[in-house]
C-alpha positions as CSV (number, residue, x, y, z in Angstrom):
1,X,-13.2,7.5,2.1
2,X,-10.3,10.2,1.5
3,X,-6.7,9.3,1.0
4,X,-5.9,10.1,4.2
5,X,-8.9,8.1,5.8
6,X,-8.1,4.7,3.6
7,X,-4.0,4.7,4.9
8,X,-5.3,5.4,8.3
9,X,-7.7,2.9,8.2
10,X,-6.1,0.4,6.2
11,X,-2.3,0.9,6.5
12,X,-2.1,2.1,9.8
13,X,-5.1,0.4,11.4
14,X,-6.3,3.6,13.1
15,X,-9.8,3.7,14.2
16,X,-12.3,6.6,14.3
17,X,-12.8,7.3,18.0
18,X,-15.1,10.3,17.3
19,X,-15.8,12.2,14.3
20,X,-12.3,14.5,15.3
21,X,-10.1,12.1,16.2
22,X,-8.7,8.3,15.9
23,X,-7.1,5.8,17.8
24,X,-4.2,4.0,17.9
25,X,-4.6,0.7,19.0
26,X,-0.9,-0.3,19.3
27,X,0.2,2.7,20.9
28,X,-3.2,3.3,22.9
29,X,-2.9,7.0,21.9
30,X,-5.5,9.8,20.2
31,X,-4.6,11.5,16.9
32,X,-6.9,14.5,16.1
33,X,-8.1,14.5,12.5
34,X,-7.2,17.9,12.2
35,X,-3.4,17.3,13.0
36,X,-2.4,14.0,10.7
37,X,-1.4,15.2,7.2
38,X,0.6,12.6,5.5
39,X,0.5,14.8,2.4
40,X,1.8,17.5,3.6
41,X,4.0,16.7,6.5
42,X,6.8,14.8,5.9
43,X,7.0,13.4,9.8
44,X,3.4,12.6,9.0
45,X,4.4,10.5,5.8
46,X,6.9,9.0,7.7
47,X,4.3,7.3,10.4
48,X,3.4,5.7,7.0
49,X,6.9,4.8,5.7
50,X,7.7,3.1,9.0
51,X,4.4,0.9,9.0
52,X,5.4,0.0,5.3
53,X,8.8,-1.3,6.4
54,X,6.7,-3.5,9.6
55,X,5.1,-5.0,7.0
56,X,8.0,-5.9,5.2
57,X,8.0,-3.1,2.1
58,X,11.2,-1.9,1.2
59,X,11.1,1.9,0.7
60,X,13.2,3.9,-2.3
61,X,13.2,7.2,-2.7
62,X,14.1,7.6,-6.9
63,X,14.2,11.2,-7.0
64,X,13.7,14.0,-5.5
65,X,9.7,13.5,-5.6
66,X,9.1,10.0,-6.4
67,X,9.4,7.0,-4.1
68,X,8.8,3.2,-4.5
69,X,7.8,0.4,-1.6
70,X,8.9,-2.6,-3.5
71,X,7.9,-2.0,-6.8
72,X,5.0,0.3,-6.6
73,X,6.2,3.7,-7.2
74,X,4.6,6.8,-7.6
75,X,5.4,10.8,-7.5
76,X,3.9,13.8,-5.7
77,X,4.9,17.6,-5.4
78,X,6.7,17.0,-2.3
79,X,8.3,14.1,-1.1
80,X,5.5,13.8,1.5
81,X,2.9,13.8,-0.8
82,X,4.6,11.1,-3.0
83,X,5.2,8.9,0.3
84,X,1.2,9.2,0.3
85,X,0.2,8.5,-3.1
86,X,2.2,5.5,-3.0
87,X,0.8,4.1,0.5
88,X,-2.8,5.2,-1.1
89,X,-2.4,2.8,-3.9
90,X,-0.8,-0.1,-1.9
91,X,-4.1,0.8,0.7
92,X,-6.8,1.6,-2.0
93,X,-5.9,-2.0,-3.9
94,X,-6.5,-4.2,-1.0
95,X,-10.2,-4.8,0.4
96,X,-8.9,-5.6,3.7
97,X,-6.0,-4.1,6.5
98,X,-2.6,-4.4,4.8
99,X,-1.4,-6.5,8.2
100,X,-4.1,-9.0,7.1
101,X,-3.0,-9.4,3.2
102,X,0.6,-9.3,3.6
């Protein structure tokens, strides 16, 4: 699995509908593949940030490109890409959905 793929997965508990496209089960809507770039788009990295905060994560931003949920912070190029490496390692150290862990 990609970044992108593991926070979807895990973080936002998206599943694959087809090989284009996932589902939102809470909001019963379609998001193609092709159109969910946390990395690079900042409204996309803030899908992210606002599942964080539901699960009780507090979210920082330190500096201009480095941001902390509680106190796992990490840095990116953008601010958008930092938002997603942090989720990535919050997502990437848990075996199972983030709901189900926290």
């Amino acid at each position: 699995m990609n970044k992108t793929e593991t926070i979807a997965r895990k973080l936002l508990g998206w599943k694959l509908n087809r090989w284009d496209r996932w589902y939102d089960t809470e909001l019963g809507t379609f998001i193609p593949v092709a159109e969910f770039k946390p990395e690079q788009s900042i409204e996309d990295a803030m899908i992210i940030v606002k599942k964080l905060e539901k699960f009780g994560f507090t979210y920082n931003q330190k500096g201009e490109f480095e941001v902390c949920f509680n106190n796992i912070c990490e840095t990116g190029e953008t601010l958008a890409q930092a938002i997603t490496n942090a989720a990535y390692l919050i997502a990437d150290t848990s075996s199972t959905r983030a709901e189900e862990w926290l």
